[in-house]
C-alpha positions in Angstrom: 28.9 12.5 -27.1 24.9 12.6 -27.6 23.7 11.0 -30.1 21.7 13.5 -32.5 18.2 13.4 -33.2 17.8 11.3 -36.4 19.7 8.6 -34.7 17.5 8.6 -31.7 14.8 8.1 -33.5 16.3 5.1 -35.4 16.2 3.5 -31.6 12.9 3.7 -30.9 10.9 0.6 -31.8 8.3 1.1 -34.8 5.4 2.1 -33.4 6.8 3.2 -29.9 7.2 7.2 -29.4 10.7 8.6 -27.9 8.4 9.5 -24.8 6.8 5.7 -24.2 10.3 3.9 -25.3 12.0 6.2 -22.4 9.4 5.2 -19.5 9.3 2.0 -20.6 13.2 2.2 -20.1 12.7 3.4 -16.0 9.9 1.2 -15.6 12.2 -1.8 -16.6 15.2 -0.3 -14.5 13.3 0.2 -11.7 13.8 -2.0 -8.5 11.2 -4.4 -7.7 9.5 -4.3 -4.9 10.4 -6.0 -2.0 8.6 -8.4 0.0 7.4 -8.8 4.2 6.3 -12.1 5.4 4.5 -10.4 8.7 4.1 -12.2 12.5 1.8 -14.6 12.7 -1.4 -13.5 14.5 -2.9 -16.7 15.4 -2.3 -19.1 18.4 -0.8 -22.2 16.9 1.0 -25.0 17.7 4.6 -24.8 18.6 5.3 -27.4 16.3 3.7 -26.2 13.7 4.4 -22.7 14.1 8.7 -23.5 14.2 8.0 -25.9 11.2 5.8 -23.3 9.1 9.3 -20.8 9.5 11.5 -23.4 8.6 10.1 -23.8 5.6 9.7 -19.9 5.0 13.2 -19.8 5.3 14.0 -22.8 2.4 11.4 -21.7 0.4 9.7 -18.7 0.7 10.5 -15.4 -1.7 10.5 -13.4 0.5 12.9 -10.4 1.8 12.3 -9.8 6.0 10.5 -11.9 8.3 9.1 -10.9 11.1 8.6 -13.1 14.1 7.4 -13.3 17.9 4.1 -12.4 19.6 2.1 -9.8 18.6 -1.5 -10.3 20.1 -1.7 -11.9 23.0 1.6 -11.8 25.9 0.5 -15.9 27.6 0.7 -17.5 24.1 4.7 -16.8 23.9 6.2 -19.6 26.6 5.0 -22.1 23.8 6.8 -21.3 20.8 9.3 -18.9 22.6 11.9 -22.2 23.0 12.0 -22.2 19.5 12.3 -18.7 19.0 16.1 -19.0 18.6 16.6 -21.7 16.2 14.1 -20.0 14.0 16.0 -16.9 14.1 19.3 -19.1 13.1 17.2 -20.6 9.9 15.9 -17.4 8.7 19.2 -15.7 9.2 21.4 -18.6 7.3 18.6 -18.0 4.0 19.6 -14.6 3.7 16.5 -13.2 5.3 16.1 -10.1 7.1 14.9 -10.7 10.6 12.4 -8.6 12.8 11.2 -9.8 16.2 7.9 -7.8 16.7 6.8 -6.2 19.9 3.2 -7.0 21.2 0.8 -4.3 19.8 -1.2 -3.4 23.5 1.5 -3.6 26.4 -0.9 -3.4 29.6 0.9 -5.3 32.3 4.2 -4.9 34.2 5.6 -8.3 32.8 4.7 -7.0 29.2 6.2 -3.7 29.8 9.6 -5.6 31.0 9.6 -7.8 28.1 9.6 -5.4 26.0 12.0 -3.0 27.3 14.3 -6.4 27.2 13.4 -7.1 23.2 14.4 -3.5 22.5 18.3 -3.3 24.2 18.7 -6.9 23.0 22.0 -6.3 20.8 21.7 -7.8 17.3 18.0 -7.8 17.0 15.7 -5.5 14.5 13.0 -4.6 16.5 9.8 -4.2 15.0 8.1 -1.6 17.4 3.7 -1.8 17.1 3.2 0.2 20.3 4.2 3.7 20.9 5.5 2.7 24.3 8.4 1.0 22.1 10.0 3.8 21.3 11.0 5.2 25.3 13.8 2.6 24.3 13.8 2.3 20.9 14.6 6.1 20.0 18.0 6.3 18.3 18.5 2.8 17.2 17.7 1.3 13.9 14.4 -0.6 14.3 11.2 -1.1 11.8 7.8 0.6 12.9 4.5 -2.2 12.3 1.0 -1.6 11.2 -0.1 -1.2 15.0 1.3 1.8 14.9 -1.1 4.6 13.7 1.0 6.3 11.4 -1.6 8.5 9.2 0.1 11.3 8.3 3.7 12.1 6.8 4.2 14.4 10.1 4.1 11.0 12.3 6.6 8.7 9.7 9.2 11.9 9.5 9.1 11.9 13.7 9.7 8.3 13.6 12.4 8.2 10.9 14.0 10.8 13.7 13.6 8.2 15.9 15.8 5.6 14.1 12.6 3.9 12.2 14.3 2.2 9.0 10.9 0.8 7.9 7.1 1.6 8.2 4.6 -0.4 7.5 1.4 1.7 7.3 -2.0 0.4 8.7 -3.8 -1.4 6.3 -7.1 0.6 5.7 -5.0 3.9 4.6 -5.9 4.9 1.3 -3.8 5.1 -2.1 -3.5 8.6 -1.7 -2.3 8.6 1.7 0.3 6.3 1.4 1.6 8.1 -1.5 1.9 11.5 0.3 3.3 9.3 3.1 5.9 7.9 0.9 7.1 11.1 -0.7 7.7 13.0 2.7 10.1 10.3 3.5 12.2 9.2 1.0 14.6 8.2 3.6 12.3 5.5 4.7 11.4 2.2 3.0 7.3 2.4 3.1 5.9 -0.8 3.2 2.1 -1.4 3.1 -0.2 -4.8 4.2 -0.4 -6.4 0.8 -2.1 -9.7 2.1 -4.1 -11.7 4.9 -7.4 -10.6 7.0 -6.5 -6.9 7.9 -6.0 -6.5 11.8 -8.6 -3.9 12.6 -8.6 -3.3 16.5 -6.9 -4.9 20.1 -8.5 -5.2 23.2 -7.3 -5.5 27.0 -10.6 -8.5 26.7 -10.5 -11.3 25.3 -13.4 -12.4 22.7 -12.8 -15.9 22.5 -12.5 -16.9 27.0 -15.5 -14.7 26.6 -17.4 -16.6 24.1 -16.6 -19.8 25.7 -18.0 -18.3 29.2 -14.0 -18.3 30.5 -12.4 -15.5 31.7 -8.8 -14.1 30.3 -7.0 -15.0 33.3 -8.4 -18.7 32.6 -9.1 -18.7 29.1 -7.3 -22.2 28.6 -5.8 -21.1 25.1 -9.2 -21.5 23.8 -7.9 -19.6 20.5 -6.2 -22.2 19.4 -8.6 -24.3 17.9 -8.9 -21.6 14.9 -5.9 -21.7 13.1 -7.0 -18.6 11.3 -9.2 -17.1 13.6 -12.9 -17.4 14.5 -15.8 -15.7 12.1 -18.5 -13.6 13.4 -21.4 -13.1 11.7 -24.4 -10.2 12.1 -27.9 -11.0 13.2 -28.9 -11.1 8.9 -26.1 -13.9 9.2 -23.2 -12.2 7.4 -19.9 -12.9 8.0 -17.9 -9.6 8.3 -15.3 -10.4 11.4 -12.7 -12.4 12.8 -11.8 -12.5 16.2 -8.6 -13.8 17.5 -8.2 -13.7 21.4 -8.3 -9.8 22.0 -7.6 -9.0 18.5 -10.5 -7.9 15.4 -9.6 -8.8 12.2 -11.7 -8.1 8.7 -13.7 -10.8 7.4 -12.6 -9.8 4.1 -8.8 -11.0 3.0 -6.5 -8.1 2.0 -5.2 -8.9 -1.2 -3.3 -6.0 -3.5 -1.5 -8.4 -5.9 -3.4 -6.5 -8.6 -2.7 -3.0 -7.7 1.2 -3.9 -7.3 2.1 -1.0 -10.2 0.2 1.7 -8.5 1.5 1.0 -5.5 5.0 0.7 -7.1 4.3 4.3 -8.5 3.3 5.6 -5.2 6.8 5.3 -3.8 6.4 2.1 -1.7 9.1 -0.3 -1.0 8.1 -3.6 0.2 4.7 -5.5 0.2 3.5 -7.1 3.9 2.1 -10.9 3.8 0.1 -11.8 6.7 0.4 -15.3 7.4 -2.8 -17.2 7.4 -3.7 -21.3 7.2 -2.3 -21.5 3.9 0.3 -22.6 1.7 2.2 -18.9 2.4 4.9 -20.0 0.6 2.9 -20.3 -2.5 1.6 -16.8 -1.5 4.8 -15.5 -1.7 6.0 -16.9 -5.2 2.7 -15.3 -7.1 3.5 -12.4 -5.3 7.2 -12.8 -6.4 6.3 -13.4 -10.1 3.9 -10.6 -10.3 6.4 -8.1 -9.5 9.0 -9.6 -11.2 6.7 -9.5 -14.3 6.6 -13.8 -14.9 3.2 -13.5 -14.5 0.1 -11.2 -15.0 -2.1 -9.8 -12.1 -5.1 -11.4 -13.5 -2.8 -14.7 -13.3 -2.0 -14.1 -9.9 -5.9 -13.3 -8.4 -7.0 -16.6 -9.9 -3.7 -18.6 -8.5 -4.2 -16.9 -5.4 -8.1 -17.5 -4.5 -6.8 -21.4 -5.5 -4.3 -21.5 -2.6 -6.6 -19.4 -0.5 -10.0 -21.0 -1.5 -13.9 -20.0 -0.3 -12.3 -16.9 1.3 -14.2 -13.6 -0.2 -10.6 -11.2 -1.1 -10.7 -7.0 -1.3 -8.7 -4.3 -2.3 -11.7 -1.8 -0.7 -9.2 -0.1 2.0 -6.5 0.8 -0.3 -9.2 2.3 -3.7 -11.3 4.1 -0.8 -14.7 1.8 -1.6 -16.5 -0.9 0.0 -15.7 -4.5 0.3 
């Protein structure tokens, strides 16, 4: 039986209208957001890149993980042996698992691998070039930020497709995720929440170049920068990374503050890029943000502690600069 007016009212904390006590209620109800620790980008030691996912999986608070090589096709013989055991880790901490495609297929041996990934039975594929989909159409699979989905039209194809998941590029505007997000309620919109945005791929490589190598024979050097290599104008300002043949932004994407618009947007799950950090203590500010253990203001200042001397910007997402 409803309860009539006067009693209502006796609910509502002094102070509080019926209207604010109510959308106070959802807001509390609502499900938090979820969280994406993405691939890494970077060439890094197999060692160290097996060791940095074993501790993702003990520690990290975070939902999915997705793993394998996404920039450059020679880097994967090194960590692929580990690959496996990785997998296992994640899988026994009760994370999701996606093993991402490479984001520019241009060779026979990269169209083959990836043809394999995708009819691999009991894999989540996380498709990041359209080429993906010849074999990916029909089965469940997640769609990564490589992917230029701009417009609801191309996330409704791809949720006809089988996509589960989308994670939008990462300079798409607020507006444009939200229209995004409300065309397809029957996909779990994710958008890049963290790291140095990944802004373009290239069949060259920047870094043989740099060192007067060629691709063929670059001799891995991309390794020595863990988190990528900064390039800088002729005024000398930094406003690049370059990672093998990938561009990234200068800039570190970091939307821990905007985490309630983006909640109100429709968006399900918030991507982390790893970078040469403490990822997992990425993760738990992000965790305790959304979970409401801490303010955004808290967060911004813990966050440019773990990630120190590296300028942070929300510019993409509000539409300005920086």
């Amino acid at each position: 039986m409803a309860l009539k007016e006067p009693a209502l009212k006796e609910l509502v904390p002094r102070g509080m209208t019926l209207k604010e006590m109510a959308l106070g209620i959802s807001v509390e109800t609502q499900e938090s957001m979820k969280l994406t620790l993405g691939p890494n980008l970077f060439n890094w030691q197999p060692d160290v890149w097996r060791d940095f996912y074993f501790r993702i999986a003990d520690e990290a608070a975070v939902d999915t993980v997705a793993v394998g090589e996404v920039v450059c096709s020679k880097r994967m013989p090194f960590f692929e042996e580990h690959l496996p055991a990785v997998i296992e880790r994640l899988t026994l901490a009760g994370k999701q698992v996606l093993v991402s495609s490479l984001a520019l297929i241009t060779l026979e041996r990269e169209r083959r691998r990836t043809e394999q990934l995708a009819l691999e039975d009991g894999l989540m594929v996380e498709a990041n070039d359209i080429t993906c989909m010849a074999h990916l159409a029909g089965r469940s699979h997640a769609v990564g930020p490589f992917m230029n989905v701009y417009n609801e039209a191309t996330a409704l194809w791809l949720a006809t497709q089988g996509a589960r998941s989308i994670c939008l590029p990462p300079e798409l505007p607020l507006s444009s995720v939200a229209t995004i997000a409300a065309a397809t309620p029957q996909v779990d919109i994710e958008v890049f929440a963290f790291g140095r945005a990944p802004l373009a791929i290239s069949a060259r490589c920047y870094h043989a170049r740099l060192h007067k190598l060629s691709k063929d024979n670059c001799r891995f050097v991309c390794a020595a920068d863990m988190d990528g290599l900064s390039v800088s104008t002729l005024d000398d300002e930094r406003f690049l990374v370059m990672n093998g043949v990938q561009t990234l932004a200068h800039l570190c994407t970091n939307l821990i503050a905007d985490t309630d618009d983006l909640a109100q947007a429709g968006v399900a799950s918030l991507r982390l890029s790893p970078q040469h950090c403490d990822m997992v203590g990425v993760a738990r500010c992000f965790r305790d943000v959304l979970d409401g253990r801490i303010s955004s203001e808290e967060g911004l200042a813990k966050l440019g502690s773990i990630y120190p001397d590296v300028p942070m910007s929300n510019g993409f997402l509000r539409g300005t600069m920086g």
